[in-house]
N, C-alpha and C positions, 0 to 999 in steps of 0.2 A: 290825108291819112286818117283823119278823126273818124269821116263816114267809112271808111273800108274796114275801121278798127270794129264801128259798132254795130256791121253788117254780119260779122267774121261773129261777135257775140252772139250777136242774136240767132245765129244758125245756128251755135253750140246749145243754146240753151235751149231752144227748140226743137233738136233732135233728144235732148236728156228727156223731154217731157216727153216726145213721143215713147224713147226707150222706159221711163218708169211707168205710162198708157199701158204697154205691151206686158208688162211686168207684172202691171196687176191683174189684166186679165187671165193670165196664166194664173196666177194664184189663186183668181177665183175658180177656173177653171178647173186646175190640180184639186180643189177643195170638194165645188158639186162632185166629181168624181170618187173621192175619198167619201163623203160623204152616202153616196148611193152605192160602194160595197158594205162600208159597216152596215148601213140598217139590212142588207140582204145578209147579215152574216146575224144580224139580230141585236148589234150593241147596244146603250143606251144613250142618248141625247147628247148627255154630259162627257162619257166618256168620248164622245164622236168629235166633240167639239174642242174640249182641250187635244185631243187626237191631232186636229188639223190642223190648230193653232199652234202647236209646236212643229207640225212641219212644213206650213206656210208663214208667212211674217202677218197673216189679215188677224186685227181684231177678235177678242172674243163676242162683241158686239155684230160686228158683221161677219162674222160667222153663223150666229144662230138666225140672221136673217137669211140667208145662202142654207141654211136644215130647213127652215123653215119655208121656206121658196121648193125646197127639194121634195118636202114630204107632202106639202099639197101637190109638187107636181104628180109623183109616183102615187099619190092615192084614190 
């Protein structure tokens, strides 16, 4: 029962990680897209960035990396 018990674990805990994987690339995903309507609407930086970060749960740190990834992409 011990091996079944910690077979039974480890596929729980291994789906949670795939589910928070999938979780954040949505977030990042949700965010370049946030991000490349504001600067087409002409925002600035700062504001684009607290913007996302209050509606994604990603860092203010990796957010400006994700403007930053976004505005050399678009330039």
């Amino acid at each position: 029962m011990t091996l079944e018990r910690e077979l039974i674990e480890r596929s729980y805990y291994a789906r949670q990680e795939g589910l928070q994987e999938g979780e954040l690339q949505n977030a990042i995903k949700n965010a370049k897209r946030i991000i490349e309507l504001s600067l087409q609407q002409g925002l600035d930086e700062d504001y684009i960035i607290n913007f996302a970060h209050e509606v994604t749960d990603l860092s203010v740190e990796e957010l400006k990396k994700i403007y930053d990834e976004t505005v050399s992409v678009t330039s």
